[in-house]
C-alpha positions as CSV (number, residue, x, y, z in Angstrom):
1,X,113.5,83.1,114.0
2,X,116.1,82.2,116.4
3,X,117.1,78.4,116.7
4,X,118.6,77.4,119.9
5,X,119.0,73.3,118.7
6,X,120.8,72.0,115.8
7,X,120.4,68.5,114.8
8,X,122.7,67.1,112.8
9,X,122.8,63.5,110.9
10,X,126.5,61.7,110.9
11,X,127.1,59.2,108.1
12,X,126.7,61.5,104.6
13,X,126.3,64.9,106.4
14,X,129.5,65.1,109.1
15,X,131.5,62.2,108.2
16,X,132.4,61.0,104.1
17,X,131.5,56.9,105.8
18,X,130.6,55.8,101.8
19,X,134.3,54.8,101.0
20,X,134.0,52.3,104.3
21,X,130.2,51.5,103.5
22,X,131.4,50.5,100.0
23,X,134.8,48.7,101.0
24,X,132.9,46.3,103.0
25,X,129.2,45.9,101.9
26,X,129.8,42.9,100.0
27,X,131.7,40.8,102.9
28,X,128.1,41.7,104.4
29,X,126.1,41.0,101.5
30,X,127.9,37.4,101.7
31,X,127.1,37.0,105.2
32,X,123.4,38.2,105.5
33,X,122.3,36.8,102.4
34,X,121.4,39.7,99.7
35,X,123.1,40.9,96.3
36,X,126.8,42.5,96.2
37,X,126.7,45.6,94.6
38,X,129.0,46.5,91.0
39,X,131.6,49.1,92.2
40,X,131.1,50.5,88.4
41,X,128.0,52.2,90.4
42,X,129.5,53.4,93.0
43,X,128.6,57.2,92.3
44,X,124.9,56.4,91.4
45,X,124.3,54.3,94.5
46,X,126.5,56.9,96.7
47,X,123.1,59.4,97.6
48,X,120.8,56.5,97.0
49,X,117.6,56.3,99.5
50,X,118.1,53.7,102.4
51,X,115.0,52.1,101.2
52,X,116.4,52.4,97.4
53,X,119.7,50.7,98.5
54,X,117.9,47.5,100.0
55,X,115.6,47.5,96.8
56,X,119.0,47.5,94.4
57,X,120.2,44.6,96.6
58,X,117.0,42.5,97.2
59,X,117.3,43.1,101.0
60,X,114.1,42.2,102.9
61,X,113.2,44.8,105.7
62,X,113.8,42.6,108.3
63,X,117.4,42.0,107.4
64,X,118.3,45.3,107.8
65,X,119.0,45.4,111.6
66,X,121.0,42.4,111.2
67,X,123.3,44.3,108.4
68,X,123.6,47.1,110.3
69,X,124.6,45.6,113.6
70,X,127.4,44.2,110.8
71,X,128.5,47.5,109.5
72,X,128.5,49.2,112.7
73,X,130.6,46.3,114.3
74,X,133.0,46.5,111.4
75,X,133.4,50.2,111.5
76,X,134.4,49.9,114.9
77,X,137.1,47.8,114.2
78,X,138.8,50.3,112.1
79,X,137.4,53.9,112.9
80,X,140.8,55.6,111.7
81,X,139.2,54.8,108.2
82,X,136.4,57.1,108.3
83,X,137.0,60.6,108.1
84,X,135.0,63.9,108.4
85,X,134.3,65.9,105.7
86,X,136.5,68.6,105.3
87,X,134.9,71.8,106.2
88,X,132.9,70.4,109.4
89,X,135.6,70.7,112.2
90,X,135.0,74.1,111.2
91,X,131.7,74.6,111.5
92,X,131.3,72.4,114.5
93,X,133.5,75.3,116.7
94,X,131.9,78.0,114.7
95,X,128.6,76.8,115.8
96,X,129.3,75.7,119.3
97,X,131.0,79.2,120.0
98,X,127.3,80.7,119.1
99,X,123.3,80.1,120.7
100,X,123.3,76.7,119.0
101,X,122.9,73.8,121.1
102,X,124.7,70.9,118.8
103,X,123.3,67.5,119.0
104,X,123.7,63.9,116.8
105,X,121.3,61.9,115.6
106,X,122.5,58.9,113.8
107,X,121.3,54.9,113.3
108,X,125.4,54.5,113.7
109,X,126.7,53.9,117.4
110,X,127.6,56.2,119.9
111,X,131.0,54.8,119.9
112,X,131.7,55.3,116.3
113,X,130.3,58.5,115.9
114,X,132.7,59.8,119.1
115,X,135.8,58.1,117.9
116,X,135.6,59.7,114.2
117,X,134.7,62.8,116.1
118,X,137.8,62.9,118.3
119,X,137.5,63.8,121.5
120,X,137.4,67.7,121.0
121,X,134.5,67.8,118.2
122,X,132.4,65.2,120.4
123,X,132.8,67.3,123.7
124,X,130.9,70.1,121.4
125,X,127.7,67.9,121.0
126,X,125.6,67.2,123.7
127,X,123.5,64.6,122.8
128,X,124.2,61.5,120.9
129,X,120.8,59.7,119.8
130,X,122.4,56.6,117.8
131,X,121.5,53.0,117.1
132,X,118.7,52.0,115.2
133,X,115.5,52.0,116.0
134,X,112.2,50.4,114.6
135,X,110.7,54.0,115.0
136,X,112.6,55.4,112.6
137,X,114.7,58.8,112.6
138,X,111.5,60.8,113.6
139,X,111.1,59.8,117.3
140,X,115.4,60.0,117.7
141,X,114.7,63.8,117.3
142,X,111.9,64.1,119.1
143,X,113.9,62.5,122.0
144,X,116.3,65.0,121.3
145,X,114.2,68.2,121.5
146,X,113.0,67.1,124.8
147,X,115.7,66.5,126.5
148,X,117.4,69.8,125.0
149,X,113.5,71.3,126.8
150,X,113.2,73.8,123.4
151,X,109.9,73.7,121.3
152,X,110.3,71.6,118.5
153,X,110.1,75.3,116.0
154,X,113.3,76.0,117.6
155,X,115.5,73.2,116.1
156,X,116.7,72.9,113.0
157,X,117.9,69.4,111.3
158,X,121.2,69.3,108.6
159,X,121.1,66.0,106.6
160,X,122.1,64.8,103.5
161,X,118.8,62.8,101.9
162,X,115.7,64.4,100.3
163,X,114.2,61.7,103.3
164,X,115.0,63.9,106.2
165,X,112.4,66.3,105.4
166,X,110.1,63.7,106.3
167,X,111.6,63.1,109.4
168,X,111.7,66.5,110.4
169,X,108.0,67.5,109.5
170,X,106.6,64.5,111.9
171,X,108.9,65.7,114.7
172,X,107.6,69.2,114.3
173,X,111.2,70.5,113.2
174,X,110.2,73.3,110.9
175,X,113.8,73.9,109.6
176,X,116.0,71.6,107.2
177,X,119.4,72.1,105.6
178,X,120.4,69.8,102.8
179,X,124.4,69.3,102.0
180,X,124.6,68.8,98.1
181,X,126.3,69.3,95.4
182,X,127.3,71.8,92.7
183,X,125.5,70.3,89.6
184,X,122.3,71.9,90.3
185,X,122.6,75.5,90.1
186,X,121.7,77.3,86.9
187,X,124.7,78.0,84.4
188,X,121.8,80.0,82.1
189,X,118.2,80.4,82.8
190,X,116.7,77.0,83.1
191,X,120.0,74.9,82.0
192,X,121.9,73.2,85.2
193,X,125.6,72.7,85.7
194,X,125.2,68.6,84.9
195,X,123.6,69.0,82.0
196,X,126.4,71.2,80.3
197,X,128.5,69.1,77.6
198,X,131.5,69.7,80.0
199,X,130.7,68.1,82.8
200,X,132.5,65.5,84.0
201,X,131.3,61.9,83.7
202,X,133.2,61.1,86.2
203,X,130.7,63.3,88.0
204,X,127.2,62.9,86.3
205,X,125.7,59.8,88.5
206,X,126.8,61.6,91.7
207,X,125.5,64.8,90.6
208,X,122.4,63.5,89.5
209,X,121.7,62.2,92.5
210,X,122.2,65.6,94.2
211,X,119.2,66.8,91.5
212,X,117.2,64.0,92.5
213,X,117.0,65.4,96.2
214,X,116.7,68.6,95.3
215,X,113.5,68.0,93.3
216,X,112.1,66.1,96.3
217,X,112.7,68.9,98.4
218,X,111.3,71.5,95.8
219,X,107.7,69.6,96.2
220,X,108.0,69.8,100.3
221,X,106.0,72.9,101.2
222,X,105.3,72.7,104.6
223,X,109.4,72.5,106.1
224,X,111.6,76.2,105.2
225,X,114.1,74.2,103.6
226,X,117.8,75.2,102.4
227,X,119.7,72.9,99.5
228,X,123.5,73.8,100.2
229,X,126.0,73.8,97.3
230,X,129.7,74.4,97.1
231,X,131.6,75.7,94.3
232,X,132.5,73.4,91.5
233,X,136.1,73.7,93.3
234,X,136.4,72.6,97.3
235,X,139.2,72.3,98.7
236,X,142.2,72.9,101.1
237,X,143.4,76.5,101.7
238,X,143.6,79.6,103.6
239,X,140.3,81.3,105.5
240,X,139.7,84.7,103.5
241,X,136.4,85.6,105.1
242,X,135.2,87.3,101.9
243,X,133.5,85.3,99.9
244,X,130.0,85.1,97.9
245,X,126.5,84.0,98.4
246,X,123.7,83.7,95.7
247,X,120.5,81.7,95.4
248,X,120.0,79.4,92.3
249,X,123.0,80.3,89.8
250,X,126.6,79.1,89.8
251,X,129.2,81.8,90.9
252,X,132.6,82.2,89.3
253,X,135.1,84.2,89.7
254,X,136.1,86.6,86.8
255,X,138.7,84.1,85.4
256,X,135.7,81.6,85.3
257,X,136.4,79.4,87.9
258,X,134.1,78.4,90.7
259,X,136.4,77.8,93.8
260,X,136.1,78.2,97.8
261,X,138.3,76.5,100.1
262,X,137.1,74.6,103.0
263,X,137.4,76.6,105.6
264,X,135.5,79.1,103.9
265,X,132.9,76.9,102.8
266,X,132.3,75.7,106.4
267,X,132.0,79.6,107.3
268,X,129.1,80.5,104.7
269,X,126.9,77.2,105.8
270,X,127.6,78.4,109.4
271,X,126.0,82.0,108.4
272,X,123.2,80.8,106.5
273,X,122.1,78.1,109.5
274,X,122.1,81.1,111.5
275,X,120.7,83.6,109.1
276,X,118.7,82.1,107.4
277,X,118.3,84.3,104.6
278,X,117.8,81.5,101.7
279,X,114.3,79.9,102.7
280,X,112.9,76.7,100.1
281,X,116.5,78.1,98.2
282,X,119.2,76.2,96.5
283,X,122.2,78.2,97.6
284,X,125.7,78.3,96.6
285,X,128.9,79.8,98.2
286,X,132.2,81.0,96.0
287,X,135.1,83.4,95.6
């Protein structure tokens, strides 16, 4: 299958907004009325469910709008806070210089989305469908695949939540790419990175978060989804263009560590949204 329209999420997927989220969710748990949250849980609540987060903090539904018009007025006010994740100025021009179409679908504003964007990444996406709606995320794509005039089996959606594949199935997006984490691939034959005595605790909330989602997504069988891990190790350095791509198992190099930088990184998820060789897969890219 050839896709001609990506859809990406923003907050979680292109841009790392939990630091900003957390810095200032308790001035607007103050001012709206609803619990602060314990920054000692700031890993577990990092990939909670929207609906999970307002349960932790005895939000009713009807405050939500009110909160977010909050956020989204305070991230505006100090943009140069929020940064992209590493790897996805990258795969932004990788993608754009390919068949993809790049679009934005976010509850965030237009405004804040462009400005932590800059202006070169935001010229690459053609459609920004932000701000929240009482419709929920599903009728924001199927906006966008109309006005892109592709069937809706021609787009794809990259997220971040377990969530999005419901999204996607009610807007007839038959594709879905999940960004996780390391900490479920397979060390052995049924035994996962998190659960080895030397993972990090640092780590473990985070990471079990990441499993959460990926047993969501294992029990979706109507969407050809993709769960996208890195390697234990992501970070800065020089695009090799030779690196390694295996389903289910964590990859390490022959001195045992598990490394890619991000440049590299950003090159592998580019190949698989194009290839799409890892269908209802947990995939991870290495050295």
């Amino acid at each position: 299958m050839t896709y001609r329209l990506a859809i990406f999420d923003f907050d979680g997927t292109l841009a790392d907004s939990f630091p900003f989220f957390l810095s200032v969710f308790n001035q607007i748990a103050d001012q709206h009325g609803f619990r602060r949250i314990d920054i000692t849980q700031v890993e577990r609540l990092r990939h909670y469910e929207p609906r999970d987060m307002m349960r932790h903090v005895g939000m009713p539904p009807w405050k939500l709008p009110l909160a977010a018009a909050s956020f989204k007025a305070l991230m505006s006010e100090n943009a140069g806070q929020v940064r992209l994740f590493p790897q996805v100025d990258h795969a932004l021009r990788e993608l754009a210089r390919g068949h993809l179409e790049l679009t934005i679908v976010s509850s965030n504003s237009e405004y804040n989305v462009r400005q932590v964007l800059g202006p070169e990444l935001a010229s690459l996406i053609s459609q920004y469908e932000c701000g929240m709606s009482i419709f929920g995320k599903t009728s924001r794509i199927r906006k966008v695949v109309k006005r892109a005039m592709v069937e809706p089996s021609a787009a794809l959606y990259i997220g971040d939540q377990a969530t999005d594949a419901e999204a996607a199935r009610k807007a007839g997006v038959p594709r879905l790419v999940v960004v996780g984490g390391a900490g479920s691939l397979e060390v052995a034959p049924g035994v996962q990175l998190v659960d080895t005595p030397d993972f990090p605790d640092a780590y473990k909330p985070y990471a079990l978060a990441h499993r959460e989602a990926f047993k969501r997504l294992q029990a979706v069988e109507d969407l050809d989804w993709t769960f996208f891990s890195p390697a234990a190790e992501i970070g800065p350095g020089e695009e090799r263009g030779q690196y390694r791509v295996q389903p289910k198992a964590f990859l390490a190099d022959a001195s045992g560590h598990s490394r890619i930088s991000y440049a590299d990184y950003g090159a592998a998820f580019v190949a698989e949204l194009e290839a799409h060789q890892y269908p209802k897969q947990i995939i991870t890219a290495a050295y």
